[in-house]
C-alpha positions in Angstrom: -0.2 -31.9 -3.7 1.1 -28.6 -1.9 -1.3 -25.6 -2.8 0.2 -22.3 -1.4 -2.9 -19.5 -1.1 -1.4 -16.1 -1.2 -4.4 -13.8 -1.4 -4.3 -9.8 -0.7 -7.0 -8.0 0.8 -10.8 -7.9 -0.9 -11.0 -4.3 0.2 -14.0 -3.2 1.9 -14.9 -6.7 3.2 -12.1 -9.0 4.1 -8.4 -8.5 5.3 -5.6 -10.6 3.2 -5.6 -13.3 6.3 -9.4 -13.4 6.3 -9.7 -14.2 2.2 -6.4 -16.7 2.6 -8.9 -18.1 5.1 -11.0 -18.5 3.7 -10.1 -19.8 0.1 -8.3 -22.6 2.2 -11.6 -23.5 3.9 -13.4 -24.1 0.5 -10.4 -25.9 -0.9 -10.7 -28.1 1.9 -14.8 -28.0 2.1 -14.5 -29.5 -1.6 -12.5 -32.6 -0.5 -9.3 -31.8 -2.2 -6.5 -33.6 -1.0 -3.8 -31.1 -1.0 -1.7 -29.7 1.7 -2.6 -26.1 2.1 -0.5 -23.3 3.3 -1.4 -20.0 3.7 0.3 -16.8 2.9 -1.0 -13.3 3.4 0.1 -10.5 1.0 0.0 -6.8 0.3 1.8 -4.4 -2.0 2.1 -1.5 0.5 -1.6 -0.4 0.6 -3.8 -1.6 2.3 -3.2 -4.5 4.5 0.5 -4.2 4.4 1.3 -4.0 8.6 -0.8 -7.4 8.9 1.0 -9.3 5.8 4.3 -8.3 7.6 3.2 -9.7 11.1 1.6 -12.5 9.7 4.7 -14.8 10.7 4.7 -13.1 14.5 6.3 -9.6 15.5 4.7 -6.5 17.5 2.0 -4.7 17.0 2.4 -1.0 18.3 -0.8 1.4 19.3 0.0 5.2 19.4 -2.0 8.1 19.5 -1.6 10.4 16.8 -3.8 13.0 14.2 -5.8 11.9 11.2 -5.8 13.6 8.1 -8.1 16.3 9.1 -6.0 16.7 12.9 -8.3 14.7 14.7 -7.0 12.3 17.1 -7.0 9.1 17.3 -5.2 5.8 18.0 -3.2 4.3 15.2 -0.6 1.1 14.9 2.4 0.0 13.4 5.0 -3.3 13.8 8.2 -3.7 15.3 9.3 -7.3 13.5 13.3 -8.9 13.3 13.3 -8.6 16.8 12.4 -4.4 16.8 14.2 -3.6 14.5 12.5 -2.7 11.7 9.5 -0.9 12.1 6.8 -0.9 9.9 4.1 1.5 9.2 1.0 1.3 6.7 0.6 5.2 6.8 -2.9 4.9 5.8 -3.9 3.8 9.1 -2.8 7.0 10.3 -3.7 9.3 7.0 -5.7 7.7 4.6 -8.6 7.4 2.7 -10.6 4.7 4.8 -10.2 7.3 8.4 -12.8 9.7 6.3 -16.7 9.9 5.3 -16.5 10.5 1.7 -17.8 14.3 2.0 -14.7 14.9 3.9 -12.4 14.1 1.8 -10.1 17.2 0.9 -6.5 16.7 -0.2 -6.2 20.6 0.6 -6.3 20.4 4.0 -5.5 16.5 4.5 -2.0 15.9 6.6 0.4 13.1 6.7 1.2 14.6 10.2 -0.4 11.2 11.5 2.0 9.2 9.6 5.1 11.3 10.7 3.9 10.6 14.3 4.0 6.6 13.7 7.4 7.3 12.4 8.8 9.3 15.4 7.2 7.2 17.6 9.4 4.0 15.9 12.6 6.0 16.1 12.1 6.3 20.0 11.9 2.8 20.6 15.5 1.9 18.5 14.1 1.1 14.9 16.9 0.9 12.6 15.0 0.1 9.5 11.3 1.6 8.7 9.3 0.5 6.0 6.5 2.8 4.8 3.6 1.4 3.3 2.2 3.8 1.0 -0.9 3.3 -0.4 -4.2 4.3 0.3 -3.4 8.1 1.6 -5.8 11.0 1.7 -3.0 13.0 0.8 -1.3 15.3 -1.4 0.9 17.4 0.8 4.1 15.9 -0.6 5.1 14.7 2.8 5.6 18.1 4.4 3.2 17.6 7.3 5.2 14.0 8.2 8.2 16.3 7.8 6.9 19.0 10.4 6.3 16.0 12.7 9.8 14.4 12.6 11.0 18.1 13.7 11.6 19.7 9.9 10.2 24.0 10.1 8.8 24.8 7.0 7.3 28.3 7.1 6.2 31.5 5.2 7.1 34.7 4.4 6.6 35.9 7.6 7.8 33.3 9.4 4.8 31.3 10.3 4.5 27.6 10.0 2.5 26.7 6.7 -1.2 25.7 6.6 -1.5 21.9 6.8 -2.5 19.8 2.9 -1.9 20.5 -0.3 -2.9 24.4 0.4 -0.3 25.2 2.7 2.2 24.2 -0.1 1.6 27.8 -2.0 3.0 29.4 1.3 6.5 27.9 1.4 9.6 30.0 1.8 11.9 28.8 4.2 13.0 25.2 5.1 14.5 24.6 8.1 16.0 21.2 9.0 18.1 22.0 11.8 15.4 20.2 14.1 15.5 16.6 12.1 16.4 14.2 14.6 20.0 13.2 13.7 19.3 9.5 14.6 17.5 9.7 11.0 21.1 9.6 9.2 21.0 6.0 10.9 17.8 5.0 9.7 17.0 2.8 6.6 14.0 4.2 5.8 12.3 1.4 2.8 9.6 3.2 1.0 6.8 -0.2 -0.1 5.1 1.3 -2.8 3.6 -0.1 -6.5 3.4 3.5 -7.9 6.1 4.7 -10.7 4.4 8.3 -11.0 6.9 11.1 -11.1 6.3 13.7 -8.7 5.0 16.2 -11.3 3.3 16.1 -14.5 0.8 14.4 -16.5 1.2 11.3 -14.6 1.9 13.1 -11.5 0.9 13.0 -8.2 -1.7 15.7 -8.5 -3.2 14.6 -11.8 -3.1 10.8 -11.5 -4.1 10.4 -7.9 -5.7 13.6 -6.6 -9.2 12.8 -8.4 -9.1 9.4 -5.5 -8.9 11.8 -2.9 -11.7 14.0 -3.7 -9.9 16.8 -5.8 -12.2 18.3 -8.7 -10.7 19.6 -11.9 -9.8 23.0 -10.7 -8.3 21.6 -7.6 -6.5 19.2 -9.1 -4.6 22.2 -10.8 -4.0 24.3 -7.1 -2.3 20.9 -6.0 -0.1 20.7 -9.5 0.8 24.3 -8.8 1.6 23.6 -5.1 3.2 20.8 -5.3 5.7 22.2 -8.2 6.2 25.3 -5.6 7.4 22.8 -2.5 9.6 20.6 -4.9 11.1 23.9 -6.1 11.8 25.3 -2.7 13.6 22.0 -1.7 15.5 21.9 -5.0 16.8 25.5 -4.4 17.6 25.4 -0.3 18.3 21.7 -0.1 19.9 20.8 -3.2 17.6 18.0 -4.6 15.5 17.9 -7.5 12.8 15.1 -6.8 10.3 16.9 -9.6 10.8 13.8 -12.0 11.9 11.7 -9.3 10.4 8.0 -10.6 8.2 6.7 -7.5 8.1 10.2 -6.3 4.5 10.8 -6.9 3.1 8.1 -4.5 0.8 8.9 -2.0 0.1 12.4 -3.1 4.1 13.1 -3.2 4.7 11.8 0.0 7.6 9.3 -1.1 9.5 12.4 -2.4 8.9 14.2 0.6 10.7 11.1 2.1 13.6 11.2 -0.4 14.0 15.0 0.3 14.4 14.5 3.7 15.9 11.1 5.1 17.9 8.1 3.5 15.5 6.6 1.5 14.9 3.5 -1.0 12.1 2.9 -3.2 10.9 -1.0 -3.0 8.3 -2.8 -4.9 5.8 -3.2 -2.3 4.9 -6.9 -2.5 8.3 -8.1 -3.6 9.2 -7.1 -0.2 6.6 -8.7 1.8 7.5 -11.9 -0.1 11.4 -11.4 0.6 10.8 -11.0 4.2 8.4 -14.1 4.3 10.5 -16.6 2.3 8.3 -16.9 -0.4 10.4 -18.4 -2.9 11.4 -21.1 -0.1 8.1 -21.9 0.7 7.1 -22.6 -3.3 9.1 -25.9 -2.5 7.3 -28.7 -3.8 3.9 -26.5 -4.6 2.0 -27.6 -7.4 -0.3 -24.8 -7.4 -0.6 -21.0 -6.0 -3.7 -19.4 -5.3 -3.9 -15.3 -4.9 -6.4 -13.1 -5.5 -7.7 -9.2 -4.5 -10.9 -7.4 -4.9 -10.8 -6.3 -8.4 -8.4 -7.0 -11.2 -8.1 -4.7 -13.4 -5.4 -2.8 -15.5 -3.6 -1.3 -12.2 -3.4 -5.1 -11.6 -0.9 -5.1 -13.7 1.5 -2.2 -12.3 3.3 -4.6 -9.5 0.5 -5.4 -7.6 0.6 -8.1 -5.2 -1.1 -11.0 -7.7 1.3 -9.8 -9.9 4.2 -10.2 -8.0 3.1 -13.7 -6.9 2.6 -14.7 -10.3 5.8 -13.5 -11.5 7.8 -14.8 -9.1 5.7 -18.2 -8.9 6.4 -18.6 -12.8 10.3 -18.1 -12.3 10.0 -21.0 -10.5 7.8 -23.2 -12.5 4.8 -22.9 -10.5 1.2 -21.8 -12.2 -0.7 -19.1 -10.1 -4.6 -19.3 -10.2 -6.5 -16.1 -8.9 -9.9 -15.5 -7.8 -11.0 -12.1 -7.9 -14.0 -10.0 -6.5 -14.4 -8.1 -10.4 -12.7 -8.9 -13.5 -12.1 -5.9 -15.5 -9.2 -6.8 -17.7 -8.6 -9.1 -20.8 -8.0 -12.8 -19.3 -5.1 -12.4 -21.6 -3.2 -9.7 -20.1 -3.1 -11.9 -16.8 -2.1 -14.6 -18.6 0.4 -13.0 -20.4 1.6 -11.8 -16.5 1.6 -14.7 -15.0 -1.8 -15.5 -14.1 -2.8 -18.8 -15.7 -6.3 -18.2 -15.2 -9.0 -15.8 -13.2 -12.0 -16.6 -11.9 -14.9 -13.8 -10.7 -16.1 -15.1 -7.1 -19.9 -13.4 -7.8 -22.2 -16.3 -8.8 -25.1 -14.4 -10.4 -26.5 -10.7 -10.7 -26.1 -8.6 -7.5 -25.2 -4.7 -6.5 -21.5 -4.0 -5.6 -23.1 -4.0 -2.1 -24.6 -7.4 -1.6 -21.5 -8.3 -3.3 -18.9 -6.8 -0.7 -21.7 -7.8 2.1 -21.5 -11.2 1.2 -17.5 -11.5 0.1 -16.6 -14.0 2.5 -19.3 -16.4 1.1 -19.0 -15.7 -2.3 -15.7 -16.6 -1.6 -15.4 -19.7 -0.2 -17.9 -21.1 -2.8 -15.3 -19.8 -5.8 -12.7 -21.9 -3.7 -14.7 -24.8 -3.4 -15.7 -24.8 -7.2 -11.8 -24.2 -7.4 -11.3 -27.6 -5.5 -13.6 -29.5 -7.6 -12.2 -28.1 -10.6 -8.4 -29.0 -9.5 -9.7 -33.0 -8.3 -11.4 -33.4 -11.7 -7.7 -32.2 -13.3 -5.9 -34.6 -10.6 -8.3 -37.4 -11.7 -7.3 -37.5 -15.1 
């Protein structure tokens, strides 16, 4: 039997290669006789750069500006032989850099992320991918765009304020200082978020509360955020305010579409394109994946998901193993997931539970591994 374990991240305690890991090592500490490969996965959040140099490439250290303009030093991956570059912008600006009492999509920059991106350019990438989740962010892009070179001022001429604030002060957009080696550059925006740009289920509304936006700010970065989309609809030409995909990472992809050549991607079924995942299902009997928490954002093309899905096409059942179940069974099932398991074994705080992660599990594989020989037996 051929088990392929494609697990993404159990955020807050282990990496995607640390839980594929470690599933294997219970499968394997249960007697199972399988043959076990691993594969780690990610959707464009976190854990995206190591599931794309998981099969080998470079790994790039740069110093650059956190969300609040701090320094400090941030990586990326040159893979296909340099390339394609490809950046998780959270590790540059997101949500994980900052103590929660800092957190302030008003003033938070993707100036960071813009930096990773210029620095790829230099070295001769001809393809970026952009991971997308996990940002601090809701600037709609415009402080990567004043990084790459774009002059987005005031009334009086000044360069605006940096986060979601500085949006209100937009005037004039100047583009003349874009690097013009961006017309040659795929860029491949990795996201799992359909949100338009505006709206309801907008950037602002959906995803500013994660950030640490209250009601009444929430509103300023709705209002802003119309006002920058406006200003590049009337000087540029494009209207991105309902663009699908647009509202990811506080607007940041439709910063990106306003700017460069752009593509919006499903985030994992990339990662599994670029690792051969439907060649590798050959003769598996079984897939393994799993995350921290399942829940209904599980289902909106998350990386179990996308296993699942793709697994099914091609007759293989996908078992997960999850940190939290907080979804019908059902709904998995329905997506693809035969069945979910909860790795917690008994009564314990969300912190003894992420504290304890890698043991909790490696037990649920085990159990797994008895569960599969008592199935193979019969």
């Amino acid at each position: 039997m051929k088990i392929l374990v494609a697990s993404g991240a159990f955020k807050q305690s282990l990496s995607a290669a640390q839980a594929c890991a470690t599933i294997a090592a219970g499968l394997r500490e249960s007697g199972l006789d399988a043959r076990i490969d691993v594969l780690p996965i990610a959707d464009g959040g976190n854990g995206t750069l190591d599931a794309f140099l998981a099969t080998g490439g470079e790994r790039v250290a740069v110093q650059v500006f956190d969300p609040l303009l701090r320094p400090i030093e941030a990586e990326y991956g040159l893979v296909d032989e340099g390339q394609t570059a490809v950046i998780e912008m959270a590790l540059a600006s997101g949500l994980e850099l900052l103590q929660p009492e800092e957190l302030n999509p008003l003033i938070a920059s993707t100036y960071g992320a813009g930096q990773l991106m210029a620095d790829a350019l230099d070295r001769g990438a001809e393809r970026i991918v952009i991971g997308l989740g996990g940002s601090a962010t809701v600037d709609g892009g415009m402080g990567c765009m004043s990084a790459l070179g774009v002059r987005i001022s005031d009334a009086s001429g000044n360069s605006i304020g940096p986060g979601g604030a500085g949006l209100a002060d937009i005037d004039r957009i100047d583009t003349s200082g874009l690097d013009p080696r961006w017309g040659a550059v795929d860029v491949i925006i990795a996201s799992d978020v359909e949100n338009p740009t505006l709206g309801e289920q907008g950037a602002a509304r959906v995803f500013g509360p994660q950030k640490g936006a209250d009601q009444a700010t929430v509103e300023v970065l709705e209002d802003n955020l119309r006002h920058c989309f406006g200003m590049i609809h009337e000087q540029m030409g494009v209207d991105l305010r309902k663009a699908r995909g647009g509202g990811a990472a506080g607007a940041f992809a439709a910063g990106l579409m306003a700017f460069l050549r752009c593509e919006l991607v499903s985030g994992i079924d990339l990662v599994l394109r670029h690792h051969g995942f439907v060649e590798r299902l050959a003769d598996c009997g079984l897939v393994i994946t799993g995350e921290g928490q399942m829940d209904s954002q599980t289902l909106d093309g998350k990386g179990p998901i996308g296993v699942a899905q793709v697994a099914r096409d091609n007759g293989v059942p996908t078992v997960a193993l999850a940190g939290g179940l907080n979804i019908d069974d059902r709904l998995l099932h329905e997506a693809g997931i035969q069945a979910a398991f909860s790795i917690v074994d008994g009564p314990m705080t969300l912190a003894a539970a992420l504290e304890n992660a890698e043991t909790l599990l490696w037990r649920a594989a085990r159990r797994l591994g008895y569960a599969l020989q008592l199935s193979l037996s019969s």
